[in-house]
C-alpha positions as MATLAB code, in Angstrom:
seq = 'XXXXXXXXXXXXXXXXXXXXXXXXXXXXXXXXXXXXXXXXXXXXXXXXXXXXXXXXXXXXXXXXXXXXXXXXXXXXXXXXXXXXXXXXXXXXXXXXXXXXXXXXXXXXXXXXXXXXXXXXXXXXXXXXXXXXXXXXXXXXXXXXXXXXXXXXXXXXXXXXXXXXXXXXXXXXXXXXXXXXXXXXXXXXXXXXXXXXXXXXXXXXXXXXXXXXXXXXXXXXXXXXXXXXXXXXXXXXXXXXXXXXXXXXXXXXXXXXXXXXXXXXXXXXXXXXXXXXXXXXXXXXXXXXXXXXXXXXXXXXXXXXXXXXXXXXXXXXXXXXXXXXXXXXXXXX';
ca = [
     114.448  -46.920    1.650;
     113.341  -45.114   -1.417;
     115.050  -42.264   -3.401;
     112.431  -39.478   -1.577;
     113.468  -40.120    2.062;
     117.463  -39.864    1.190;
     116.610  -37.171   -1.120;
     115.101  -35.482    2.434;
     117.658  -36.377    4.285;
     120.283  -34.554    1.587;
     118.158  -31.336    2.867;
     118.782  -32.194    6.305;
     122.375  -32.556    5.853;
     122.490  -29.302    3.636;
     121.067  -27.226    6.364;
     123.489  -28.499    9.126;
     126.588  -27.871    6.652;
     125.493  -24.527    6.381;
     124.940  -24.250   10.350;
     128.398  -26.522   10.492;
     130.456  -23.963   12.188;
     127.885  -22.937   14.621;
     126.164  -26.072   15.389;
     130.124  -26.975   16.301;
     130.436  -24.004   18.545;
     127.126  -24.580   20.622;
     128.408  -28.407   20.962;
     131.121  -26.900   22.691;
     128.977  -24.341   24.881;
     127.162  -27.812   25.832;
     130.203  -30.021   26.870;
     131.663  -27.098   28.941;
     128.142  -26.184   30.604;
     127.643  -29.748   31.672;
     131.866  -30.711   32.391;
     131.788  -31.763   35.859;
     134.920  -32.830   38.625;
     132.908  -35.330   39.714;
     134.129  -38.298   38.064;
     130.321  -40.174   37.754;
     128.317  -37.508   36.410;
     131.343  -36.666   34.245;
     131.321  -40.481   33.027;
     127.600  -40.641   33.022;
     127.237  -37.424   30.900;
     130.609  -37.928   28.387;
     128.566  -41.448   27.357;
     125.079  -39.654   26.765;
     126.563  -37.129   24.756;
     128.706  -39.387   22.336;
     125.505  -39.845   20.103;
     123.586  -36.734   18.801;
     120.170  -36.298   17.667;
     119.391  -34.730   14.595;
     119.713  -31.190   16.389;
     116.594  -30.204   15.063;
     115.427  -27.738   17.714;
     118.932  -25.991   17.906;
     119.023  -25.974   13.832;
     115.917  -24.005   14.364;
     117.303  -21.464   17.235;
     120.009  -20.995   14.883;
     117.942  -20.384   11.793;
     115.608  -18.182   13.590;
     118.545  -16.074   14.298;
     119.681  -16.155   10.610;
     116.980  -15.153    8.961;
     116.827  -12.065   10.755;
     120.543  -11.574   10.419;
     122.162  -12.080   13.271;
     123.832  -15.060   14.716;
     125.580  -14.175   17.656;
     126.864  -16.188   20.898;
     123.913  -15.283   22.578;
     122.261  -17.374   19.492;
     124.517  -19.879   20.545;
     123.652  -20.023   24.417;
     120.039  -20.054   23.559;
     120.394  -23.209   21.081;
     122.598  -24.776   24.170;
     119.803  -23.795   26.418;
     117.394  -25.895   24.881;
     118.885  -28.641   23.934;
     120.256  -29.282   27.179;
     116.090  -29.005   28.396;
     115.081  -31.027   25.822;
     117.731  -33.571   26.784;
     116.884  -33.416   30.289;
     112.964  -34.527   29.332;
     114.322  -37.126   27.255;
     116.146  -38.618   30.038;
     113.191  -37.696   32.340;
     111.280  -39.859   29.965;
     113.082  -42.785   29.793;
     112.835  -43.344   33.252;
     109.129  -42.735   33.042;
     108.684  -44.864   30.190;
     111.368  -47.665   31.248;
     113.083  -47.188   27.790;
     116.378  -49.323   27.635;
     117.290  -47.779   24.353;
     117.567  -44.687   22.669;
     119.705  -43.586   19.358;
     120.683  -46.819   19.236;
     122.509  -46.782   22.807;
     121.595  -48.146   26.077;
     119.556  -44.992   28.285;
     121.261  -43.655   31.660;
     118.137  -45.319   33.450;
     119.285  -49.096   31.951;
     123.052  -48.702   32.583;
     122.774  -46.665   36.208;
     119.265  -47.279   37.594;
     116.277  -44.380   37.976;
     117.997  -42.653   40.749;
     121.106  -41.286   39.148;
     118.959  -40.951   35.616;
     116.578  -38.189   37.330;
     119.731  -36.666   39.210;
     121.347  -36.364   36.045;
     118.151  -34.886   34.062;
     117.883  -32.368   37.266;
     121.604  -31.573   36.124;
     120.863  -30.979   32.918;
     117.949  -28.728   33.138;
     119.923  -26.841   35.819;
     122.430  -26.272   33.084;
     119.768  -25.141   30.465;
     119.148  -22.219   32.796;
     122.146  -21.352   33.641;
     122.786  -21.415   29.758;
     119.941  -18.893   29.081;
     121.232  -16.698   31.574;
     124.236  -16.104   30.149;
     122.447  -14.549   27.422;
     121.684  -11.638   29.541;
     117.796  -11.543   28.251;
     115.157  -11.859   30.219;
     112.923  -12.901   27.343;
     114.389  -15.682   26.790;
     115.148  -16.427   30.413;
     110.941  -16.359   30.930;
     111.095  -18.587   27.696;
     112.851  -21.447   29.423;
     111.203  -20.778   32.646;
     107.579  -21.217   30.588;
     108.749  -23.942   28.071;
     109.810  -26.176   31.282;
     105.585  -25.468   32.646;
     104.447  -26.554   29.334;
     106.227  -29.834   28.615;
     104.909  -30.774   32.110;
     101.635  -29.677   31.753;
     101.579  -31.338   28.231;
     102.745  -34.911   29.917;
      99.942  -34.559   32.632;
      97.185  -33.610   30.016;
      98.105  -37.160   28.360;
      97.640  -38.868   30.992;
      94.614  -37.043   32.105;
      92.656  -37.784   28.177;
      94.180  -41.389   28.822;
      92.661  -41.675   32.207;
      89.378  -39.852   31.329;
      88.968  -41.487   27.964;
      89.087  -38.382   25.811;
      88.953  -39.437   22.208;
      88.940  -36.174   20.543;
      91.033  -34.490   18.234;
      91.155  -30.872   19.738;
      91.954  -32.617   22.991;
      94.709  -34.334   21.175;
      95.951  -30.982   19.662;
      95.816  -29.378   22.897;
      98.054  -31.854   24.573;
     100.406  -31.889   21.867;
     100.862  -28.213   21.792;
     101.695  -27.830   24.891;
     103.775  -31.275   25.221;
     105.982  -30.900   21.476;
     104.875  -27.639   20.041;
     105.655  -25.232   22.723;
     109.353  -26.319   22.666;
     109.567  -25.718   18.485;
     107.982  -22.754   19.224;
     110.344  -21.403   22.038;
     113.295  -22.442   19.206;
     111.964  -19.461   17.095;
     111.182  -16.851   19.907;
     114.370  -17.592   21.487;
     117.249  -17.518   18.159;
     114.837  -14.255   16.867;
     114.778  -12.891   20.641;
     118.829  -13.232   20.918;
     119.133  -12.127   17.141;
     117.583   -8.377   18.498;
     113.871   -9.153   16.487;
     110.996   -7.728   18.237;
     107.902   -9.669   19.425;
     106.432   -8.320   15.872;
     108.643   -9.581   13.763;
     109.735  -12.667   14.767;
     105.270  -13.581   15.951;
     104.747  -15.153   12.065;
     107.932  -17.368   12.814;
     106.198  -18.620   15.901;
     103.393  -19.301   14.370;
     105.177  -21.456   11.795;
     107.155  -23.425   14.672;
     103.765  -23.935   16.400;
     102.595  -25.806   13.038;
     105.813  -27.753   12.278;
     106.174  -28.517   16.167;
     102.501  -29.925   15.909;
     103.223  -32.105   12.878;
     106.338  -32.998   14.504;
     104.792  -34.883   17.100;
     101.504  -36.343   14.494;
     104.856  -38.351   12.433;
     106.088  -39.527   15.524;
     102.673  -40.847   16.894;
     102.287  -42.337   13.198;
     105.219  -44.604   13.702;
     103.517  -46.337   16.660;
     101.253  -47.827   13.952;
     104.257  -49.799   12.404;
     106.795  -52.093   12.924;
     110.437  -50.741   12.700;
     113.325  -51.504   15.000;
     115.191  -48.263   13.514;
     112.666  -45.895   15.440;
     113.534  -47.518   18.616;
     110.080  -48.616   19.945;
     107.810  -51.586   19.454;
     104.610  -50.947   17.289;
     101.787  -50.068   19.574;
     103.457  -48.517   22.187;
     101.484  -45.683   22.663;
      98.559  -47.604   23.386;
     100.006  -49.907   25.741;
     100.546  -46.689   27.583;
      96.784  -45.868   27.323;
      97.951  -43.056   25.159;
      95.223  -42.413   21.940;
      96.838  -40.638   18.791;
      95.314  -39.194   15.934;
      95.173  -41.779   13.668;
      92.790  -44.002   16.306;
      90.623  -40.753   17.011;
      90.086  -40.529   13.323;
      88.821  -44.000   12.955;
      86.797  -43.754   16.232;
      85.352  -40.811   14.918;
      84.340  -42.146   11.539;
      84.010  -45.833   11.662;
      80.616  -47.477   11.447;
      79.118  -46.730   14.963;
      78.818  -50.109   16.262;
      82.416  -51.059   15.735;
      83.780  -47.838   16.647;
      82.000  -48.622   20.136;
      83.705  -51.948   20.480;
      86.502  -49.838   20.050;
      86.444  -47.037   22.382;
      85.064  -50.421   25.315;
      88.515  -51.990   24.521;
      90.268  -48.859   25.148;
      88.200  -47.949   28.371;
      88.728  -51.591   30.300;
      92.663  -51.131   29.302;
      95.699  -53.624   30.370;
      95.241  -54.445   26.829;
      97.198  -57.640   25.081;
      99.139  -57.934   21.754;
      96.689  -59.411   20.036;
      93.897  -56.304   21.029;
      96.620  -53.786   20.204;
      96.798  -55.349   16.739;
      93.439  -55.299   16.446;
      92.969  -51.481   17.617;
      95.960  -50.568   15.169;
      94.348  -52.140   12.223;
      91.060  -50.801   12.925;
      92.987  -47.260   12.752;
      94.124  -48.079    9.359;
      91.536  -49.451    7.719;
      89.213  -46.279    8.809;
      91.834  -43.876    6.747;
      93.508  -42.779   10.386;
      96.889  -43.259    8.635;
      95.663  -40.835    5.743;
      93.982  -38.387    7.882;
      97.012  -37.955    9.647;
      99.100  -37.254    6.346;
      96.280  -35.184    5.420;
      96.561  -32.820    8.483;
      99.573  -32.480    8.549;
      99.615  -31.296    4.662;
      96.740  -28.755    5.942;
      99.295  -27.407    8.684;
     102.174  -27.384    6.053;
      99.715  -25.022    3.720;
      98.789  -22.877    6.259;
     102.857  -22.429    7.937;
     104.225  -21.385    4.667;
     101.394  -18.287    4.810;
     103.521  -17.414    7.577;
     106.873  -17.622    5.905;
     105.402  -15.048    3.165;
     105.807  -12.555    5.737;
     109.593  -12.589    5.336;
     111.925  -12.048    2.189;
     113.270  -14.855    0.398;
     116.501  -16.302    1.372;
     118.672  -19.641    1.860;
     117.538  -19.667    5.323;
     113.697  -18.944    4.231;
     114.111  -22.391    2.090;
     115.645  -24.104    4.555;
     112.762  -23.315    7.099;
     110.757  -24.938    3.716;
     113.089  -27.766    3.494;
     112.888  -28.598    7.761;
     109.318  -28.976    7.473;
     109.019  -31.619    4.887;
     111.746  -33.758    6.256;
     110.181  -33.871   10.142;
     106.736  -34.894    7.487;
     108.555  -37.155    5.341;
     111.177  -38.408    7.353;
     111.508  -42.101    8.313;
     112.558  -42.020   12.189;
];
């Protein structure tokens, strides 16, 4: 890997030293929320906690908090709140998906069948509510309630454009919004919310989640386009799924006509093959969709840190700077 991406992932490690203490404390909040009698779900939930994600949408409750001063437990509950939700659509996910793997370990669905996966997703969700209550703000509280509307409604719109053959970008950016955004922007509203911020202050550092959340999800859907067993799914998943991401709508958009017709027929008839993946995936590259992609997401990048002017610099400031060019640059 080169010297760039461990260079980016020094940043990522910087940040959660700083949040060390914290991030340790909402752990906690987590394994006590979700510490069950019964001996199954205990089991069942002890194993899926054993390997964490990178944390990134608690790091951001927690620096949302921070830069306006004020990390408190409420902070705390709130970054336990959502993790717990975005757990719970990971695991919702898997089953929907059939994923056998995930952070390198067998998913609840592979080891104890769909049944107990959902029940278990259902338990954490329950969980993530109860979490948010116990911050005693109703804000935050209509947060979860609203975040849990928009992941759903964000899964249904992708599989309406993949059912009704939408191959357009602001479609694309709509779904994604709603299906990845809305949760990096409920990480802001919520740490700046339980920090004391008003709806005026913290409304720039939505904003800013709203763009990293979107680019977010653009990286991910760029490593369907290549082979990599360390990001956990074969190359051309997506489209196996019927799902179309914005490097294909780029080349749809701007390859010769004729071609880009064969194209969009391929994706239309559907149950497609290996071999027309492959071909669909290198059409997407060689019409620039790889570039385009970096490109937006560059665009979004200029336009967040317009945002971040509106607040005074500070370690947390930079590492709001240094969040946003890992989730670009990173590798997985």
């Amino acid at each position: 890997m080169s010297a760039a991406y461990f260079f980016l992932m020094d940043q990522l490690n910087l940040i959660q030293n700083r949040l060390k203490k914290e991030l340790g404390e909402m752990n906690s909040i987590i394994h006590q929320s979700l510490y069950t009698p019964n001996e199954l779900m205990n089991q069942v939930v002890t194993n899926y906690l054993t390997v964490k994600g990178k944390q990134i949408r608690p790091i951001m409750v927690i620096l949302s908090a921070a830069l306006f001063g004020n990390v408190n437990e409420h902070v705390l509950h709130a970054g336990a709140a959502l993790e717990m939700l975005h757990n719970a659509s990971l695991i919702h996910d898997d089953v929907v998906d059939e994923t056998s793997l995930r952070r390198g370990r067998q998913t609840i669905n592979s080891i104890w069948g769909n049944h107990l996966a959902v029940l278990v997703g259902d338990y954490f969700v329950s969980n993530a509510l109860s979490a948010g209550i116990r911050t005693g703000n109703l804000e935050i509280i209509a947060a979860l309630s609203d975040l849990g509307k928009e992941l759903s409604l964000g899964e249904i719109d992708q599989i309406c454009n993949a059912r009704d053959h939408h191959f357009d970008e602001p479609s694309y950016i709509s779904m994604i919004r709603k299906k990845t955004a809305s949760l990096f922007m409920n990480c802001a509203k919520m740490g700046a919310e339980a920090a004391g911020a008003s709806a005026e202050e913290y409304a720039p550092l939505v904003s800013y989640a709203e763009l990293l959340g979107l680019c977010f999800q653009i990286k991910d859907d760029i490593f369907d386009y290549f082979d990599d067993p360390a990001i956990g799914k074969p190359t051309g998943n997506d489209l196996r799924e019927g799902k179309v991401t914005l490097p294909l709508l780029y080349a749809l958009a701007n390859a010769p006509q004729q071609q880009a017709q064969e194209m969009k027929e391929l994706l239309k008839r559907g149950n497609l093959n290996d071999s027309e993946i492959a071909i669909l995936i290198d059409f997407a590259k060689a019409n620039g969709g790889i570039e385009y992609a970096y490109f937006r997401m560059a665009e979004m990048q200029q336009e967040a840190e317009r945002y971040l002017d509106n607040y005074p610099e500070s370690e947390w400031k930079e590492s709001f700077r240094d969040l946003f060019s890992f989730i670009i640059s990173r590798q997985k």
